[in-house]
C-alpha positions as CSV (number, residue, x, y, z in Angstrom):
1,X,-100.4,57.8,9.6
2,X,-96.6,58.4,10.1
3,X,-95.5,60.7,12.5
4,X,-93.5,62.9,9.3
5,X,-96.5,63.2,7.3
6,X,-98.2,64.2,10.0
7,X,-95.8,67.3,10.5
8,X,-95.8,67.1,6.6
9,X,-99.4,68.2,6.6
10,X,-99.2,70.3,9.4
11,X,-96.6,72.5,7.9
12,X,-98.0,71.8,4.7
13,X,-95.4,69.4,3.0
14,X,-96.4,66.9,0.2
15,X,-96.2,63.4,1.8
16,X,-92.8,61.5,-0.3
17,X,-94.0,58.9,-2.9
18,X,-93.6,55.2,-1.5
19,X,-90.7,53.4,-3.0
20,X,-92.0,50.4,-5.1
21,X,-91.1,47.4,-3.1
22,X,-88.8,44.8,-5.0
23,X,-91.0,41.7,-6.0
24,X,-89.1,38.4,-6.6
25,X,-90.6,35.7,-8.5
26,X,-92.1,33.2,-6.1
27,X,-89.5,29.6,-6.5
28,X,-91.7,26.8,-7.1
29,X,-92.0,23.7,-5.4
30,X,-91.0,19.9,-6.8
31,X,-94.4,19.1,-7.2
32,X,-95.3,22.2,-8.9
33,X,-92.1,21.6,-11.5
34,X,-93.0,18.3,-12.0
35,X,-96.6,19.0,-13.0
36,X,-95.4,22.0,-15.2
37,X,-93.2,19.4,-17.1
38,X,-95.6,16.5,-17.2
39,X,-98.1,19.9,-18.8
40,X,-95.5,20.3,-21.4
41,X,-94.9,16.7,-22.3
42,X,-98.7,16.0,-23.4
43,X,-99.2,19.5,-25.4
44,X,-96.7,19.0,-27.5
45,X,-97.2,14.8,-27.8
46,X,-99.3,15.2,-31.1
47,X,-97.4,18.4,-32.5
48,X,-93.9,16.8,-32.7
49,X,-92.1,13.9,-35.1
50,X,-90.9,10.8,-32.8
51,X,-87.5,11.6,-33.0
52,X,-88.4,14.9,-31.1
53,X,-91.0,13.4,-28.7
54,X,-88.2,10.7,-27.5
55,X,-85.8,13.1,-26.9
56,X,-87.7,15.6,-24.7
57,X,-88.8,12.5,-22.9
58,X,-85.3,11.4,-22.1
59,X,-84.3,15.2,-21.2
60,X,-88.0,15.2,-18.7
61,X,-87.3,11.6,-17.2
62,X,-83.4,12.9,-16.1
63,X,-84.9,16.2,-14.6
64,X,-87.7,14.2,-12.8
65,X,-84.8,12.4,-11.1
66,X,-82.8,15.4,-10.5
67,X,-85.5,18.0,-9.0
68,X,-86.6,15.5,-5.8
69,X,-82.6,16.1,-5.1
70,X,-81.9,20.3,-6.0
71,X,-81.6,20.2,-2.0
72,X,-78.4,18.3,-1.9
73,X,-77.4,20.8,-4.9
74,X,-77.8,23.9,-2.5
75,X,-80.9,26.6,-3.5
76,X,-78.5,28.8,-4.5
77,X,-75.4,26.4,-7.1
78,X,-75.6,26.9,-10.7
79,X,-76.5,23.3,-11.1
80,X,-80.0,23.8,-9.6
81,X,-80.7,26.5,-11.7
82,X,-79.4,24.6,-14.3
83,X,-81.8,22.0,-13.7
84,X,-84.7,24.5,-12.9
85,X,-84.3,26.4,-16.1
86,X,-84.1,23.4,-18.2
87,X,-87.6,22.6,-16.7
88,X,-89.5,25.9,-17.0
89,X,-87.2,27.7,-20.1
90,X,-84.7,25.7,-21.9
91,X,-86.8,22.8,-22.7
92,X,-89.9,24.5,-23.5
93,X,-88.5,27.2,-25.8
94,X,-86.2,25.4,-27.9
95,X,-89.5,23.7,-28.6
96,X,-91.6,26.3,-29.2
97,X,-89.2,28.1,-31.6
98,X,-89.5,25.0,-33.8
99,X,-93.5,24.8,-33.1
100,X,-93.6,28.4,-34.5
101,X,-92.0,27.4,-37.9
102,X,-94.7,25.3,-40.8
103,X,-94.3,22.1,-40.3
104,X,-92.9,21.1,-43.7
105,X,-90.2,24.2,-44.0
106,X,-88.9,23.0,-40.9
107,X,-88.9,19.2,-41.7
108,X,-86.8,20.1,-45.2
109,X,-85.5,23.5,-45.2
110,X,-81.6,24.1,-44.4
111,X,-80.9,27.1,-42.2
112,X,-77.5,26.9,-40.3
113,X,-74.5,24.3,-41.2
114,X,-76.7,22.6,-43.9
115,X,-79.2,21.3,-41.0
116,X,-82.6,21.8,-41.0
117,X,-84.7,23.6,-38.0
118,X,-85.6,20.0,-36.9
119,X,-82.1,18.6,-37.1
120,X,-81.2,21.9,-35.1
121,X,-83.6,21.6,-32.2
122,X,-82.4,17.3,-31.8
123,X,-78.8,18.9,-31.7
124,X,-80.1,21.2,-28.7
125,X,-82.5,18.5,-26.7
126,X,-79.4,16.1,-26.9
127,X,-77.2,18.7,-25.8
128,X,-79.7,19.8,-22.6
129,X,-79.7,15.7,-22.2
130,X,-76.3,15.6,-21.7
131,X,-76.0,18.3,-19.7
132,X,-79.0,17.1,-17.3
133,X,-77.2,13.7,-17.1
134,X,-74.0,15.1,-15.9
135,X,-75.9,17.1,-12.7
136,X,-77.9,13.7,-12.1
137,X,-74.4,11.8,-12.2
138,X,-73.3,14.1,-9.9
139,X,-75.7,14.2,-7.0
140,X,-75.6,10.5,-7.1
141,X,-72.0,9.8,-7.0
142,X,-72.0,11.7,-3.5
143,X,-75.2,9.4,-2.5
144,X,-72.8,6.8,-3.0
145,X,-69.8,7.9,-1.5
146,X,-71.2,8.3,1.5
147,X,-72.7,4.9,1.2
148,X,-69.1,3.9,1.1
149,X,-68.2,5.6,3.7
150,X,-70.9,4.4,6.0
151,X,-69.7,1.0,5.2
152,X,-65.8,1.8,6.1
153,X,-67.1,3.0,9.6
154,X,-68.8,-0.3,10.2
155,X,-66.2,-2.4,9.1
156,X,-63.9,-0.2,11.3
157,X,-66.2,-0.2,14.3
158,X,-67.4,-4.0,14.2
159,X,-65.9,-5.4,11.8
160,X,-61.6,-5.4,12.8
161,X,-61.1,-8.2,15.5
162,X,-64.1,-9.3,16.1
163,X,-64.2,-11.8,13.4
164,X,-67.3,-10.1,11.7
165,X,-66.6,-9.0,8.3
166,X,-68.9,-7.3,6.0
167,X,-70.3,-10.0,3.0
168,X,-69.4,-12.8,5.9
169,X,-72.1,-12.8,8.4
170,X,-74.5,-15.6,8.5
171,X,-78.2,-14.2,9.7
172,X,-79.8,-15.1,12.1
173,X,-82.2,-18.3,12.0
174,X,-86.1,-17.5,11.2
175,X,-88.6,-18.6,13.8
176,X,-90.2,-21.6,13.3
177,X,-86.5,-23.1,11.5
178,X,-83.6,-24.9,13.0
179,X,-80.0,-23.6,13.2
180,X,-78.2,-24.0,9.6
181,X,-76.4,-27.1,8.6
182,X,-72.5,-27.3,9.7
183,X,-70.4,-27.9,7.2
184,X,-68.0,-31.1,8.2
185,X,-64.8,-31.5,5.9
186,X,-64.3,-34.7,4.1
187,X,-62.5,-37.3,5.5
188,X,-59.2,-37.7,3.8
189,X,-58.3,-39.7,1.1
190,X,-58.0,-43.7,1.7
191,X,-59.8,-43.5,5.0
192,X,-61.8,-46.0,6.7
193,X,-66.0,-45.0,6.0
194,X,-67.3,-44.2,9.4
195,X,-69.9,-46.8,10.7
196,X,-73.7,-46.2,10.1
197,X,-75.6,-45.0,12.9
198,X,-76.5,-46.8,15.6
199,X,-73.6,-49.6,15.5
200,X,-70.4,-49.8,17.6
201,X,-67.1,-49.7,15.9
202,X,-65.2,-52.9,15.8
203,X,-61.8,-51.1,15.3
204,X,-61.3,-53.6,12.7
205,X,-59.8,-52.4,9.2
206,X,-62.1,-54.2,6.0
207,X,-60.0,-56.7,4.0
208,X,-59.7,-56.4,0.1
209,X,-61.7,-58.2,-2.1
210,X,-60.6,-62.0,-2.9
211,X,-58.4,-62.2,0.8
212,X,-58.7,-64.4,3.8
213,X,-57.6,-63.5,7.3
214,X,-54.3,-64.0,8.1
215,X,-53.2,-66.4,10.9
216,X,-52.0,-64.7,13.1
217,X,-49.9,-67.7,14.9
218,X,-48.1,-68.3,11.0
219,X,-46.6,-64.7,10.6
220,X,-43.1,-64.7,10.8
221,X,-41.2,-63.4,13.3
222,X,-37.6,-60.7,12.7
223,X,-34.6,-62.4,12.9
224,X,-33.0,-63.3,16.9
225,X,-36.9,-63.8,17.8
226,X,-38.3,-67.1,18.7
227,X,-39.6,-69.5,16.2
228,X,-43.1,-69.3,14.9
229,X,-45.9,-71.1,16.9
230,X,-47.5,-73.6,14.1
231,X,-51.2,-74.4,15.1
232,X,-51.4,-78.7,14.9
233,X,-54.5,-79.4,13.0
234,X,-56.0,-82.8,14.0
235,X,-56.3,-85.9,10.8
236,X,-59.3,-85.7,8.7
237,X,-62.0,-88.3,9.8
238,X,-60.8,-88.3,13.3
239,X,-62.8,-87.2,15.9
């Protein structure tokens, strides 16, 4: 007992009324969402025409990729709710308002802009769609920036000057294989073949086909030089 209604009673005062305490709706988890919406998707899978069913399965599959990232969207940003509403109100009452209506008046029966109720509710699942895919686009797009980003540092950090670009390092060799092949430039065009393995060059240079040696005693010398030396050859038949 408080210590004023204690002197309440003693000098006989009515205790005040409590206050009601302020409740707030207790925010549900990812998992619990995501069980909510896979709940939704197989009560209404034999209720629905196809063209219904595919669209509040492409609306589910973008908010299943969203709600594992409403942190990076803040608890508190209009796109969280956004994506939290669609999950536990938008989606489910657009299709319960059509659920409510027979089956065949709905199907056939204008009611706004010359479109039926079914017609009506594709308009509003492409729209939450479109809406859902915009947030998802979004929070990615940042993923990625900072991926970029990340990848900027490194190519500041390690990459400038040290001859290590990104897209141009070679890993490491696996245990158990050898170092990779080098990469030798041909040799240039018209170049002497370099000898097999394993034999010692000669230095000489490979004569064309059809061509004998030239004496090298009969070539000609430039003019103011000494007279070529002729080889004698000895007489056939002699010894």
């Amino acid at each position: 007992m408080a210590f004023g209604d204690w002197l309440g009673r003693v000098f006989g005062r009515e205790p005040e009324p409590e206050q009601p305490r302020l409740e707030l709706p207790k925010v549900k988890t990812s998992a619990e969402l995501m069980a909510e919406l896979e709940e939704f998707e197989r009560e209404i899978a034999d209720r629905v025409p196809t063209m219904v069913l595919s669209r509040v399965s492409r609306v589910a599959s973008i908010v299943r990729d969203t709600i594992p990232r409403l942190d990076q969207l803040g608890a508190g940003s209009y796109q969280a709710h956004t994506v939290v509403a669609t999950a536990t109100s938008y989606l489910p009452e657009a299709v319960g308002g059509y659920l409510r209506l027979p089956r065949s008046w709905a199907d056939t029966r204008p009611i706004a802009n010359g479109k039926t109720a079914l017609l009506l509710l594709c308009d509003q699942l492409d729209l939450l769609a479109y809406k859902m895919d915009q947030i998802l686009d979004a929070v990615v797009r940042a993923d990625a920036a900072a991926l970029v980003a990340h990848g900027q540092f490194l190519a500041e950090k390690f990459g400038a000057g040290s001859g290590l670009e990104l897209g141009q390092i070679t890993p490491p060799p696996q245990p158990g294989q050898g170092p990779p092949p080098r990469s030798e430039a041909p040799p240039p065009r018209g170049a002497p073949a370099a000898p097999p393995p394993g034999t010692a060059s000669t230095g000489t240079v490979p004569l064309e086909k059809g061509r004998s040696a030239p004496d090298l005693d009969d070539e000609p010398t430039g003019p103011g030089g000494p007279p070529p030396v002729r080889r004698l050859e000895p007489p056939s038949g002699t010894v």
